[in-house]
C-alpha positions as CSV (number, residue, x, y, z in Angstrom):
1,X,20.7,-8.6,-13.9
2,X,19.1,-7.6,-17.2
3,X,15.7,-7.9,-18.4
4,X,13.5,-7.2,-21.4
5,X,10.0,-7.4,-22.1
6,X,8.0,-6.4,-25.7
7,X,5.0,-5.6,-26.0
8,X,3.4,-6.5,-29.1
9,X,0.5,-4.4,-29.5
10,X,2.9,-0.8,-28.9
11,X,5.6,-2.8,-30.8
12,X,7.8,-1.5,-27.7
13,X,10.6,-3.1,-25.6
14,X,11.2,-1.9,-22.1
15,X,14.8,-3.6,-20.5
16,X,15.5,-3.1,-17.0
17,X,19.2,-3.6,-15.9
18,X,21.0,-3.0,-12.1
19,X,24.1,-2.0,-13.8
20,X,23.8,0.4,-16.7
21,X,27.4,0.6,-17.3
22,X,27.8,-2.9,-18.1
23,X,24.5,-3.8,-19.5
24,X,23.2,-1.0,-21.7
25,X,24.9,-2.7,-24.4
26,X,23.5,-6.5,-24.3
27,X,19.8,-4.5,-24.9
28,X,18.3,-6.1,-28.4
29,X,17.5,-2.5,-29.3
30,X,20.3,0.6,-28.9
31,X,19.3,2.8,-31.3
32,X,16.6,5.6,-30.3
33,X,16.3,4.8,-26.5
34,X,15.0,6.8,-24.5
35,X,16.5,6.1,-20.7
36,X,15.1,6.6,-16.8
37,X,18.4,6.2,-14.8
38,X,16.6,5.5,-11.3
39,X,19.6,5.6,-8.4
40,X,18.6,3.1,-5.5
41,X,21.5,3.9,-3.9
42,X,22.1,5.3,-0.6
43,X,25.4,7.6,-2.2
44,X,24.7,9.7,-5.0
45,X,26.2,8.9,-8.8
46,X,27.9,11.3,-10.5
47,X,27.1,11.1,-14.2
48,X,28.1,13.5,-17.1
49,X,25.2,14.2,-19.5
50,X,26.3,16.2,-22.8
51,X,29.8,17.4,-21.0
52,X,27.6,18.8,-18.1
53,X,28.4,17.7,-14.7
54,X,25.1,15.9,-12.8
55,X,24.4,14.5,-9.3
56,X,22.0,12.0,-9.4
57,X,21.0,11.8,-5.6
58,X,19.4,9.0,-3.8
59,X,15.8,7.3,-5.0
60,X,16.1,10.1,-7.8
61,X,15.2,9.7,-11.5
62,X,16.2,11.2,-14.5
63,X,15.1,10.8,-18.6
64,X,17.8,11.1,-21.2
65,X,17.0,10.2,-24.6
66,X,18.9,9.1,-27.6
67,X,20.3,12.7,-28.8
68,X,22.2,13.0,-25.2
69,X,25.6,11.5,-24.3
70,X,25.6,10.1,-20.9
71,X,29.1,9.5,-19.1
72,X,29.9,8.4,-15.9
73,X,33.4,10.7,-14.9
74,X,34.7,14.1,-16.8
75,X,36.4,12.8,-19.5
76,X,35.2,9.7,-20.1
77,X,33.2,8.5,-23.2
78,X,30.0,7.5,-22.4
């Protein structure tokens, strides 16, 4: 599922998406994001954000903007 909404008068666009991996992509803006990865989950994620491994646990959050590389396994390009 992937969703986007503008707002006119902030000249924003928020997406929502229940797969970042495949989605983050298809978005109509990719430049200067700024992303809330939100794990609904039961079993944590294990992302990679700038080459530093982190556990995102269960109903957690967590911001990363544009200047951060987010990966999914050691290694892997994000």
């Amino acid at each position: 599922m992937r969703f986007e909404y503008y707002n006119a008068q902030m000249g924003s666009i928020i997406g929502l998406t229940d797969n970042y991996r495949i989605d983050r992509g298809l978005f109509s803006v990719n430049e200067s994001v700024v992303s809330m990865l939100w794990n609904r989950n039961d079993d944590p994620v294990k992302l990679v954000i700038d080459n530093e491994p982190f556990l995102l646990l269960s109903n957690q959050t967590v911001t990363v903007t544009y200047l951060q590389n987010i990966g999914f396994d050691m290694g892997c390009p994000p």
